[in-house]
Backbone as a chain_set.jsonl record, in Angstrom:
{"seq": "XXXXXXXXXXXXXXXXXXXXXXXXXXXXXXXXXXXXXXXXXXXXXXXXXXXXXXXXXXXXXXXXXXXXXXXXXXXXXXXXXXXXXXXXXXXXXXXXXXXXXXXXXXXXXXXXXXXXXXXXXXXXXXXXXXXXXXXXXXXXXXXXXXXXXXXXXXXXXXXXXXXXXXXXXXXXXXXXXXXXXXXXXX", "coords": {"N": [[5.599, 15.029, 7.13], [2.168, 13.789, 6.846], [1.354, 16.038, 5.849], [-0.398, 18.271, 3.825], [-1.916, 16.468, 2.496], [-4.857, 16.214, 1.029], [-5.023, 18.542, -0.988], [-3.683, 17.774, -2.805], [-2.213, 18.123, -6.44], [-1.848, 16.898, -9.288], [-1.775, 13.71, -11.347], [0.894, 12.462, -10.507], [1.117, 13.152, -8.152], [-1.288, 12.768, -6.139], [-1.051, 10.091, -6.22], [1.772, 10.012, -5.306], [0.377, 10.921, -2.776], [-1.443, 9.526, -1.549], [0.304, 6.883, -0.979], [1.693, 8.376, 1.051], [-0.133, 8.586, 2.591], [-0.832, 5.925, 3.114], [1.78, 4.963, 4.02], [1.81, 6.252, 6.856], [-0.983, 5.289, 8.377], [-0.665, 2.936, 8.21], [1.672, 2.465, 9.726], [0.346, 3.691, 11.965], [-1.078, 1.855, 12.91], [0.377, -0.517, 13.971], [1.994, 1.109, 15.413], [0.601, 1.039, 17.538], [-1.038, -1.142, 18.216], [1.337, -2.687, 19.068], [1.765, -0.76, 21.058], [-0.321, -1.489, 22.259], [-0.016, -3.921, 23.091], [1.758, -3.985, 24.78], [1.132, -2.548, 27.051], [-0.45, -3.921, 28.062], [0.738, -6.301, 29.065], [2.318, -5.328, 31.244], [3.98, -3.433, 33.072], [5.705, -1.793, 31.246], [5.173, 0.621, 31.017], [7.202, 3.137, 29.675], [7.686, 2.134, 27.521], [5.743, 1.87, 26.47], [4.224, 4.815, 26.143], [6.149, 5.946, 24.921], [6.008, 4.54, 22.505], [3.334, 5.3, 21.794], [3.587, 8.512, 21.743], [5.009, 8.674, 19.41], [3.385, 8.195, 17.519], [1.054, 10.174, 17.899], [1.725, 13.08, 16.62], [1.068, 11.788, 13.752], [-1.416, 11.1, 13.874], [-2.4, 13.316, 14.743], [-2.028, 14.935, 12.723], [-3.108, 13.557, 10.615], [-5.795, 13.656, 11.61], [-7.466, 11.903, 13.596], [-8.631, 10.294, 16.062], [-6.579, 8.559, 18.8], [-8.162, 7.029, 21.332], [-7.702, 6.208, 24.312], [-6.159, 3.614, 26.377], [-8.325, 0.242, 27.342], [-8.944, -0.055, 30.582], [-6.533, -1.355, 32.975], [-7.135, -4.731, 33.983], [-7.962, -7.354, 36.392], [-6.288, -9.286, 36.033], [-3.734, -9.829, 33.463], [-4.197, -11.983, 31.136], [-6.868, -11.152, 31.296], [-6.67, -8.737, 30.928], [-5.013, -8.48, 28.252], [-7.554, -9.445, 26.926], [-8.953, -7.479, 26.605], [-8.02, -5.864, 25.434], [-7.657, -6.646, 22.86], [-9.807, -6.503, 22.248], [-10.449, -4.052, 22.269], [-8.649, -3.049, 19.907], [-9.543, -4.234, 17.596], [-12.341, -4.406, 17.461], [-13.249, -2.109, 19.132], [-12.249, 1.192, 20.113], [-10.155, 1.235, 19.223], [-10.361, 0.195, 16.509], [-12.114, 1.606, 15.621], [-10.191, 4.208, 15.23], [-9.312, 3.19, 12.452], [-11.49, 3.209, 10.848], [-12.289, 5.908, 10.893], [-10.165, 6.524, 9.601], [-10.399, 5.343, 7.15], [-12.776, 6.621, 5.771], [-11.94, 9.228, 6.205], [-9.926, 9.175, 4.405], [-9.744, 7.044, 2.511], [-10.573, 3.272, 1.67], [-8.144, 2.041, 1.138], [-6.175, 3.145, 3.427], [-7.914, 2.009, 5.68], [-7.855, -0.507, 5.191], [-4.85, -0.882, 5.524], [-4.041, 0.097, 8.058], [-5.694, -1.495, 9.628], [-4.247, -4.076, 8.408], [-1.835, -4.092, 9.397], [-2.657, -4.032, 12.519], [-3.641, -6.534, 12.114], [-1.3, -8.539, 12.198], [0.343, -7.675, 13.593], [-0.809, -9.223, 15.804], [-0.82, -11.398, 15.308], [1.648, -12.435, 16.697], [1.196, -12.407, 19.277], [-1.099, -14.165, 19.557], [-0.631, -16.579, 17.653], [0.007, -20.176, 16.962], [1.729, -22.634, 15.687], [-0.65, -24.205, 13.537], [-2.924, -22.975, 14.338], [-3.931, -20.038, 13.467], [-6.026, -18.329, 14.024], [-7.378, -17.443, 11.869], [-6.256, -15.625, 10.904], [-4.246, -15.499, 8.703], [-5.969, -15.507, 6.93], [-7.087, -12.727, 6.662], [-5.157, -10.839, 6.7], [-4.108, -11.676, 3.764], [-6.334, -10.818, 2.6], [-6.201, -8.067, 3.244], [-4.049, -7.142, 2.137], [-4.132, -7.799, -0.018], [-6.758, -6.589, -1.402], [-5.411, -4.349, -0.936], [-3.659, -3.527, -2.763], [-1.134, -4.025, -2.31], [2.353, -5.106, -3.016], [2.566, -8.954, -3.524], [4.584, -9.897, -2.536], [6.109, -8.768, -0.536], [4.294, -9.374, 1.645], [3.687, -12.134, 1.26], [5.031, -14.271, 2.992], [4.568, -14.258, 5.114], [1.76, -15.212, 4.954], [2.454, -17.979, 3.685], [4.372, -18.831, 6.123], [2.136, -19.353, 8.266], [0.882, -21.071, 6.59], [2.643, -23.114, 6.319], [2.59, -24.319, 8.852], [4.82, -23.219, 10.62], [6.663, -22.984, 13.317], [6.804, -20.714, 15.896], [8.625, -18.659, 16.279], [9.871, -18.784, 13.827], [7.276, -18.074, 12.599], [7.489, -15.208, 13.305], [9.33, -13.722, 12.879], [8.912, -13.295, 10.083], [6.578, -11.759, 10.074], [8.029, -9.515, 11.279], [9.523, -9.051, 9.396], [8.044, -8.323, 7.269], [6.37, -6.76, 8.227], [8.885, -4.589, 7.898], [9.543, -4.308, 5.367], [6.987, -3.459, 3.71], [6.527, -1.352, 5.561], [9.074, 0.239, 4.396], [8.193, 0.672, 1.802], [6.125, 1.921, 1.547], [6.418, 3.857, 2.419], [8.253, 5.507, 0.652], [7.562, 7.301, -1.079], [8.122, 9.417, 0.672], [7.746, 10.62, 4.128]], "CA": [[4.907, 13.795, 7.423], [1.517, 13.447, 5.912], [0.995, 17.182, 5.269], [-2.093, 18.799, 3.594], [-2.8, 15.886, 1.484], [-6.005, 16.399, 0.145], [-4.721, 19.135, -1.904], [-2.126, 17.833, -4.197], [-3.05, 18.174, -7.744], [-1.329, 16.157, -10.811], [-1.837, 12.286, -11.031], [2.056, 12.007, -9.431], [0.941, 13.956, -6.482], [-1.771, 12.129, -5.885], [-0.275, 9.142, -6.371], [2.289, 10.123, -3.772], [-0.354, 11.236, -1.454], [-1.996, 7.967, -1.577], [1.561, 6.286, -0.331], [1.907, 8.809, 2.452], [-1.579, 8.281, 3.434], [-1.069, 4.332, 3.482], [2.394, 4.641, 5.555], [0.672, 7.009, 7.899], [-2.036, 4.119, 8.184], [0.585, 1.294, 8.646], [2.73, 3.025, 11.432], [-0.548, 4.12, 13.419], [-1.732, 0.294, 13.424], [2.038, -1.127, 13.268], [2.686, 1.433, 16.491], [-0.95, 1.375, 18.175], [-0.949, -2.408, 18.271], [2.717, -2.755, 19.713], [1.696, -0.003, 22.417], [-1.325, -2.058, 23.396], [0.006, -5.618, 23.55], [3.244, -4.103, 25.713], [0.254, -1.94, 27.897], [-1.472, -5.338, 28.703], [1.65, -6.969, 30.056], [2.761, -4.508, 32.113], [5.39, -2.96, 33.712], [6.241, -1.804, 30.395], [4.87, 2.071, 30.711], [7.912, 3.946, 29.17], [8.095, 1.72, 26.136], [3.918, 2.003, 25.96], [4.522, 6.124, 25.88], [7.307, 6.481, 23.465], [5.224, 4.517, 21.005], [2.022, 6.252, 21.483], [4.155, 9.525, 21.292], [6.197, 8.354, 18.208], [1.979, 8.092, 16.664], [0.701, 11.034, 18.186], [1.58, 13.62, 15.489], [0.45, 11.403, 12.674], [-2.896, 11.12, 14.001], [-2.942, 14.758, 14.081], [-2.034, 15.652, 11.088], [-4.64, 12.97, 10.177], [-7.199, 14.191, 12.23], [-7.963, 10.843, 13.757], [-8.247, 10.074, 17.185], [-6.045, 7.254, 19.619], [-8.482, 6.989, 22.329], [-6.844, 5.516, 25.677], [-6.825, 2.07, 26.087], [-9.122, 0.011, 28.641], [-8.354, -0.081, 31.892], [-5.643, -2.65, 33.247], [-8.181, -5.822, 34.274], [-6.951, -7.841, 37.71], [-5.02, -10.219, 35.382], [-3.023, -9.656, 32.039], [-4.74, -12.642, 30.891], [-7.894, -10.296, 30.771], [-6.375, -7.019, 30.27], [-5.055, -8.72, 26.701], [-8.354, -9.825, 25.964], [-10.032, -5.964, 26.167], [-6.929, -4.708, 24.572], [-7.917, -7.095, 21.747], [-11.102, -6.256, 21.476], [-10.085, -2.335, 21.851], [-7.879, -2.924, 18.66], [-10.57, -5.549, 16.73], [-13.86, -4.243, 17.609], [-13.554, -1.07, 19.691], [-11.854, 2.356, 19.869], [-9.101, 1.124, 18.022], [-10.459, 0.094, 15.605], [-12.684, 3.108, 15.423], [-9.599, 4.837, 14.674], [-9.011, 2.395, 11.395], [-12.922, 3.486, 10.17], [-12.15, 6.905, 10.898], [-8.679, 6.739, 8.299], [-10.76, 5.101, 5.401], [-13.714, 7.388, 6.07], [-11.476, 10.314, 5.767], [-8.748, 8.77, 3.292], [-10.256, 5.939, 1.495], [-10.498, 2.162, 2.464], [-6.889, 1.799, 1.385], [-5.857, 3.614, 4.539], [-7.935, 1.347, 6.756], [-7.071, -1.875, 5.174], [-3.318, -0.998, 6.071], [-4.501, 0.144, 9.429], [-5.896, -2.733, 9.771], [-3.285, -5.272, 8.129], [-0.742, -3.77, 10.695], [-2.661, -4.592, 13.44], [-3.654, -7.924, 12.663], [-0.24, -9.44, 11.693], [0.799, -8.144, 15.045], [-1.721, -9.919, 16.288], [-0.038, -12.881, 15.108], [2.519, -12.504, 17.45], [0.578, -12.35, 20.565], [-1.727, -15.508, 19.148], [-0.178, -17.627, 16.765], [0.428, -21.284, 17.271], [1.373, -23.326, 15.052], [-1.779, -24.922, 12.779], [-3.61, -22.067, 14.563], [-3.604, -18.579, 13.363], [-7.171, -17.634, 14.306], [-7.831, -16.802, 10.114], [-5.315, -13.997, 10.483], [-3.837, -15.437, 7.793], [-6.688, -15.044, 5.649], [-7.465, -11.15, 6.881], [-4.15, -10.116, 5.973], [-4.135, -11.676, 2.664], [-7.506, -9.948, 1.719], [-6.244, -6.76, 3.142], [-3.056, -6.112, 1.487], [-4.369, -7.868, -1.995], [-7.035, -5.391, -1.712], [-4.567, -3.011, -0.857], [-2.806, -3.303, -3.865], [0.166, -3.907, -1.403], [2.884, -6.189, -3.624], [2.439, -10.136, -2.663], [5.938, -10.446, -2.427], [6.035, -8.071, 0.97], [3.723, -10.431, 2.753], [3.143, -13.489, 1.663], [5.814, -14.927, 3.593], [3.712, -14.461, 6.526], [1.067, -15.939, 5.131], [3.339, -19.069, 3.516], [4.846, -19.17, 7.229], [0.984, -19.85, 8.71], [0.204, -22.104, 5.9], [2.908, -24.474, 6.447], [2.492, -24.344, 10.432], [5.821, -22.715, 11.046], [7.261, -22.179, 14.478], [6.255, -19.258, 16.458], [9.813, -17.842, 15.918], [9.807, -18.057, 11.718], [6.309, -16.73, 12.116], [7.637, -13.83, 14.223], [10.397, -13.297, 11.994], [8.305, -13.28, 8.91], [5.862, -10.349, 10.225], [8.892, -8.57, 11.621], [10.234, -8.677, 7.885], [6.783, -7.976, 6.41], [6.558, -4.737, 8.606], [9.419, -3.524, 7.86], [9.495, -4.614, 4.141], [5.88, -2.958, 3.988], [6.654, 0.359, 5.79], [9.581, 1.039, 3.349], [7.402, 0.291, 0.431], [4.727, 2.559, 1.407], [7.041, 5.073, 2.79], [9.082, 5.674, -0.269], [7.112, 8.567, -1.483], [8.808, 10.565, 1.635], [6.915, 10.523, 4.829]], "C": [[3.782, 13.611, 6.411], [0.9, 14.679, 5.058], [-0.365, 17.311, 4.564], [-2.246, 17.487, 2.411], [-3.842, 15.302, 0.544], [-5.841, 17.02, -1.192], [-3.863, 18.736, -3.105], [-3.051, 17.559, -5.642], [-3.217, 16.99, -8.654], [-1.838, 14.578, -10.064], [-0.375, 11.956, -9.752], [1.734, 12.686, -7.854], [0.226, 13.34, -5.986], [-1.379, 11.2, -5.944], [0.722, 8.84, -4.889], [1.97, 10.701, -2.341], [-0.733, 10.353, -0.919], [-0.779, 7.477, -0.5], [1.749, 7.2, 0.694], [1.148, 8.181, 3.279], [-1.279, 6.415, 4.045], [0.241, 4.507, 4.17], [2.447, 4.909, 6.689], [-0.19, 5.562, 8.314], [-1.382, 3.215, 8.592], [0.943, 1.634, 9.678], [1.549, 2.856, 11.983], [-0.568, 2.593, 13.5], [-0.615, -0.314, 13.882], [1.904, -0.358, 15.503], [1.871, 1.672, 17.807], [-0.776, -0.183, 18.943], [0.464, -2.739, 19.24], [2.233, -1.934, 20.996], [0.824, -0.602, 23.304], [-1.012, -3.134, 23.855], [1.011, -5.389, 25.531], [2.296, -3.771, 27.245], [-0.258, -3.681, 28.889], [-0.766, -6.147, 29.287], [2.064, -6.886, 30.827], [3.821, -3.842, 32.453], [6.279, -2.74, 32.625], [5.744, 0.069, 29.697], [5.614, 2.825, 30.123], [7.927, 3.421, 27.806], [6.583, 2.245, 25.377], [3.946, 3.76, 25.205], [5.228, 6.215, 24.851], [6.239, 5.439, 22.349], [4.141, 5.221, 20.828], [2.387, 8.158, 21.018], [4.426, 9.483, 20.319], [4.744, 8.609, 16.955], [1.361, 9.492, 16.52], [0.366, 12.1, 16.928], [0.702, 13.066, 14.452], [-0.803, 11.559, 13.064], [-3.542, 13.123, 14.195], [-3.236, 15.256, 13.356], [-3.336, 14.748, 10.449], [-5.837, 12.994, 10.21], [-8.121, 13.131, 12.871], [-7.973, 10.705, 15.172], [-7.593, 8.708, 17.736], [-6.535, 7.667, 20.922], [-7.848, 5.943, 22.949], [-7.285, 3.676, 25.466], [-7.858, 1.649, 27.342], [-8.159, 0.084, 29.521], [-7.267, -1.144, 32.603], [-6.981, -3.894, 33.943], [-7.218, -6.329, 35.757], [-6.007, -8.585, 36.994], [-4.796, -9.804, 34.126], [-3.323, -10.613, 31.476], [-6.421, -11.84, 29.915], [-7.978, -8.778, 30.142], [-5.654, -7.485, 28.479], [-6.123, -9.126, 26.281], [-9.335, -8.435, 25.656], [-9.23, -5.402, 25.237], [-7.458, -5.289, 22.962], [-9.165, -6.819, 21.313], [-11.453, -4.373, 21.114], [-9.409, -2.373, 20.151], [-8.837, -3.839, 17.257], [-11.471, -4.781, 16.296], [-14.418, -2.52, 18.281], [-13.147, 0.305, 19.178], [-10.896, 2.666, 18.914], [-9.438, 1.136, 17.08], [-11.539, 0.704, 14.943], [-11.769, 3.977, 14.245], [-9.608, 4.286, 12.807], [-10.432, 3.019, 10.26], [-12.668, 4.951, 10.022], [-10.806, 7.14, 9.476], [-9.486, 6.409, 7.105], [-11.96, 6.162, 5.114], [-12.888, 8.635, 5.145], [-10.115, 10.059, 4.506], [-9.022, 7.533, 2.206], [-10.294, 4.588, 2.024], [-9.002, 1.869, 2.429], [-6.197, 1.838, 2.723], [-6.228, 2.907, 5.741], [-7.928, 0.242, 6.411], [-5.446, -1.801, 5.596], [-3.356, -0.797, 7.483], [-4.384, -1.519, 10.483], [-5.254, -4.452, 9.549], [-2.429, -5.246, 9.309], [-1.408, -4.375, 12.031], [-2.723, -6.041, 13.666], [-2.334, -8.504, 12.226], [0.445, -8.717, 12.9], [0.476, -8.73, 15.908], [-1.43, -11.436, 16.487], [0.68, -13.366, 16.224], [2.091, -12.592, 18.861], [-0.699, -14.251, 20.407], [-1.473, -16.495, 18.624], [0.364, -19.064, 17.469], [0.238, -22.558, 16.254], [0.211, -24.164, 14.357], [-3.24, -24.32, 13.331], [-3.612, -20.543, 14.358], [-4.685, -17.661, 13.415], [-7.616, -16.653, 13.083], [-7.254, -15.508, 10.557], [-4.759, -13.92, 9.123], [-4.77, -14.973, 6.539], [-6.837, -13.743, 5.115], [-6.591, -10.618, 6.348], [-4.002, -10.374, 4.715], [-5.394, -10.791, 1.736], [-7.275, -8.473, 1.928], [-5.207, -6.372, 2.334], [-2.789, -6.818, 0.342], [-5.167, -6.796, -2.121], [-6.654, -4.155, -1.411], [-4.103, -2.543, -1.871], [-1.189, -3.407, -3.171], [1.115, -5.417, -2.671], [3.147, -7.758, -2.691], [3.838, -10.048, -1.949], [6.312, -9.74, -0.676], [5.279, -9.084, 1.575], [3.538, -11.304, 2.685], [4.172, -14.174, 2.44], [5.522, -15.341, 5.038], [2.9, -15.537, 6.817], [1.512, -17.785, 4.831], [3.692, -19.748, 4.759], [3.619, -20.303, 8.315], [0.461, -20.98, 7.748], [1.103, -23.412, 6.235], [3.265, -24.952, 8.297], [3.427, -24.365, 10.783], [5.969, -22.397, 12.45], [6.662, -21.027, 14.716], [7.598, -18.204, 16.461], [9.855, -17.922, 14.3], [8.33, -17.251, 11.51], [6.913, -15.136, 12.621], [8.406, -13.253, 13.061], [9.923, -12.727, 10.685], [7.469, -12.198, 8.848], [6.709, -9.146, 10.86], [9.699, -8.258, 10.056], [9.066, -7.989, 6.97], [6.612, -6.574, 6.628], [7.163, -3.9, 8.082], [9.835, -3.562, 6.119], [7.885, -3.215, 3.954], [5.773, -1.433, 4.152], [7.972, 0.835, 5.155], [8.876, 0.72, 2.313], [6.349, 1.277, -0.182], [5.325, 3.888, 1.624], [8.027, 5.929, 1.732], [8.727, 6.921, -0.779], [7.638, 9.752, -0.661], [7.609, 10.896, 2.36], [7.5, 11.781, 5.233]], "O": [[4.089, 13.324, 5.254], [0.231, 14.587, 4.029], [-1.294, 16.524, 4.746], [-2.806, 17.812, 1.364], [-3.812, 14.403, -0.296], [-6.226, 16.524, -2.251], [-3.515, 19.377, -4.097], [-4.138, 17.009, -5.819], [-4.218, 16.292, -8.823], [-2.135, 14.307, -8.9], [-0.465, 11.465, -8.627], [2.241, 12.523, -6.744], [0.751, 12.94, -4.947], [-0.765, 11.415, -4.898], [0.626, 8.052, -3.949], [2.641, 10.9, -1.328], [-0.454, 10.2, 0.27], [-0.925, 7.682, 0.705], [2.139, 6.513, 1.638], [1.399, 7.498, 4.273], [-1.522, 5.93, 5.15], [0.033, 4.148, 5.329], [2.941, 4.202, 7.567], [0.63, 4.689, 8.597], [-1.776, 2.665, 9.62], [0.515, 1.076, 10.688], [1.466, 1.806, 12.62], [0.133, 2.158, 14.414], [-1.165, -1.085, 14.668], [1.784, -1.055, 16.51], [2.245, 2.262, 18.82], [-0.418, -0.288, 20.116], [0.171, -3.117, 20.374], [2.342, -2.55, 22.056], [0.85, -0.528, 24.533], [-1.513, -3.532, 24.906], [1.022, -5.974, 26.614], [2.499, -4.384, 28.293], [-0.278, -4.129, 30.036], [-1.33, -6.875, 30.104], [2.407, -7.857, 31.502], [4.711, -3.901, 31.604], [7.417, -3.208, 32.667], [5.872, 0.567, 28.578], [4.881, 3.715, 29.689], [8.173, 4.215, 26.898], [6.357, 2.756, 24.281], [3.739, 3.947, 24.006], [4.74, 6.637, 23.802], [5.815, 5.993, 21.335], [3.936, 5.778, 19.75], [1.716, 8.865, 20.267], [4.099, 10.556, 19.811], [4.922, 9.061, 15.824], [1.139, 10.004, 15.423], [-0.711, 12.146, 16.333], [-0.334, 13.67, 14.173], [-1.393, 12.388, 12.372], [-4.545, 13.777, 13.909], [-4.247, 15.905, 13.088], [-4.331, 15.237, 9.913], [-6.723, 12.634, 9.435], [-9.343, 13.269, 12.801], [-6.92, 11.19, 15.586], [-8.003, 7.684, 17.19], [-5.873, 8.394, 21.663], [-7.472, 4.927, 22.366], [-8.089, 2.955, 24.875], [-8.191, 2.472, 28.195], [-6.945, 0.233, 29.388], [-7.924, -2.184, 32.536], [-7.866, -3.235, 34.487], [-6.137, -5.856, 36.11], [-4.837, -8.513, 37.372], [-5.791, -9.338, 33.57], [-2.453, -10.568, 30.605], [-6.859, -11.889, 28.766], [-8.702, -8.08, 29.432], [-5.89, -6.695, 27.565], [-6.061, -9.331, 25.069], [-10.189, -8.33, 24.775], [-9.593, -4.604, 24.372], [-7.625, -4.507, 22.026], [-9.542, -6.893, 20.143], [-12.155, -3.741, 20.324], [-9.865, -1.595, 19.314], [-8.492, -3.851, 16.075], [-11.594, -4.419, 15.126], [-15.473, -1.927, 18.055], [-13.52, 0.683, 18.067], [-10.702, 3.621, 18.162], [-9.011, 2.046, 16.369], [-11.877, 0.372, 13.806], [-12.08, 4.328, 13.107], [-9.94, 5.129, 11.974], [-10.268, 3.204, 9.054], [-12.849, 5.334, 8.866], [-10.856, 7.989, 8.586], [-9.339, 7.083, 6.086], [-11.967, 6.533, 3.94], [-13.044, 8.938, 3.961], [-9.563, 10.983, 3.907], [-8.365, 7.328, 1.185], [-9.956, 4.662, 3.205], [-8.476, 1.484, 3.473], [-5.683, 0.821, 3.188], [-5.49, 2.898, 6.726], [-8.008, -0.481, 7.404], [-4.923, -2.839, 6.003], [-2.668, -1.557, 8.164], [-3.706, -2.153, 11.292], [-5.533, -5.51, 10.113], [-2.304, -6.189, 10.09], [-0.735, -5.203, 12.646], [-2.292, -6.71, 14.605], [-2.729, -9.437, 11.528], [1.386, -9.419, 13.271], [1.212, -8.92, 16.876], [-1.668, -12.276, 17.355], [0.474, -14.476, 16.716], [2.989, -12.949, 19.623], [-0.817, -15.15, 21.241], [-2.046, -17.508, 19.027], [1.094, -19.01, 18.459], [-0.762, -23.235, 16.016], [0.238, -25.241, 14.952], [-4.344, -24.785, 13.046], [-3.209, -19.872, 15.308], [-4.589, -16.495, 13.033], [-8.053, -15.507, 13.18], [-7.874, -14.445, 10.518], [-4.687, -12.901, 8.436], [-4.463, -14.326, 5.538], [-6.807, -13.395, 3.935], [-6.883, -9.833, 5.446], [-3.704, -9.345, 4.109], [-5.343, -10.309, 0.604], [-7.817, -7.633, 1.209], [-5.321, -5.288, 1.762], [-1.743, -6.738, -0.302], [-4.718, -5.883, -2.814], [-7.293, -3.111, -1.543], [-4.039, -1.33, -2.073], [-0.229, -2.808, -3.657], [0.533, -6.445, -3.015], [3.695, -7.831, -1.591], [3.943, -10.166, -0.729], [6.776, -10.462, 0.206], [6.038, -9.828, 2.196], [3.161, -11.886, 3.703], [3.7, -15.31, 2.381], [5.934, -16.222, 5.793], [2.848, -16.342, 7.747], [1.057, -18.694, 5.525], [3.507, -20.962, 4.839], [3.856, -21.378, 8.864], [-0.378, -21.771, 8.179], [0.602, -24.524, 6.403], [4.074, -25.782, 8.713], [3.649, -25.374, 11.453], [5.319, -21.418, 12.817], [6.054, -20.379, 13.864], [7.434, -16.999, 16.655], [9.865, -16.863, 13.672], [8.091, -16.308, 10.757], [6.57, -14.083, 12.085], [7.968, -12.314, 12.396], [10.493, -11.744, 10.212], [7.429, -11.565, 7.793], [6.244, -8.011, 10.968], [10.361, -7.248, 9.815], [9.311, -7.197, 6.06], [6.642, -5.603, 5.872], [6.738, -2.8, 7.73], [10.537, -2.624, 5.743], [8.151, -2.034, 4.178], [5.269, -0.576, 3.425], [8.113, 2.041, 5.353], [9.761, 0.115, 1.708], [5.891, 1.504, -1.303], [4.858, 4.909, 1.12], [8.505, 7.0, 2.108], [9.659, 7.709, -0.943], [7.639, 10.896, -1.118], [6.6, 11.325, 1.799], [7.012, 12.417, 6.167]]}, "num_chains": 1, "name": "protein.A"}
């Protein structure tokens, strides 16, 4: 997975430490984000587990923590709005400070791209995208992430696309994205 990568020596090692580090970084947000939206809807505990499991390791090996989420609220109305602010503002996105901290900002701009362009998907409405579009374009230009992986997202939000071509467009971006980053051999 992301193994001791502090140590690697040569430019190519580094190089392909970097790219672990950032698809490490993508998944956690990518599979953090997905675990919290499903958490906040409910009645969706086995799917919530197997993704937080599927993370688990990585954040080990990373040394990062995935503190719990809030508490369920009386309505799923309100339990998505802590979850959002767990993944925005809070623990979550603790974790994201904690990855660039210990790995560079790269690591928590991908963190961080991942979550908000799932974010999309839970918010988006046509000629509204609550400047997601913008966030993700500043994170994965200053990622160094290639346009061609995401702008389609942002293209999708610019010309006030459907909530199904946006979906489609960050379900291609993801997975465009996490082979891109993953190529170095996760």
């Amino acid at each position: 997975m992301v193994a001791t990568l502090p140590s690697f020596g040569g430019s190519d090692a580094c190089a392909e430490a970097a790219e672990r580090v950032g698809a490490a970084a993508w998944r956690l947000g990518d599979r953090l984000s997905l675990a919290a939206f499903l958490f906040a809807r409910g009645g969706q505990d086995d799917a919530v587990e197997r993704l937080l499991s599927s993370i688990k390791p990585i954040a080990e090996t990373m040394g990062v923590t995935i503190a719990p989420f809030p508490p369920r609220a009386a309505t799923n109305v309100v339990t998505y709005g802590e979850v959002i602010v767990y993944l925005v503002e809070g623990a979550g996105a603790e974790t994201g400070r904690a990855l660039a901290a210990k790995f560079g900002k790269d690591a928590g701009l991908l963190y961080d791209a991942a979550i908000k362009s799932n974010l999309l998907l839970l918010l988006y409405e046509p000629g509204d995208d609550h400047g997601l579009g913008r966030v993700i374009r500043s994170r994965m230009s200053e990622a160094k992430v290639p346009e061609q992986l995401w702008i389609g997202v942002v293209k999708a939000i610019d010309s006030k696309a459907p909530q199904s071509e946006l979906k489609d467009a960050v379900l291609k971006m993801h997975e465009a994205v996490a082979s891109y980053l993953g190529r170095a051999g996760n």
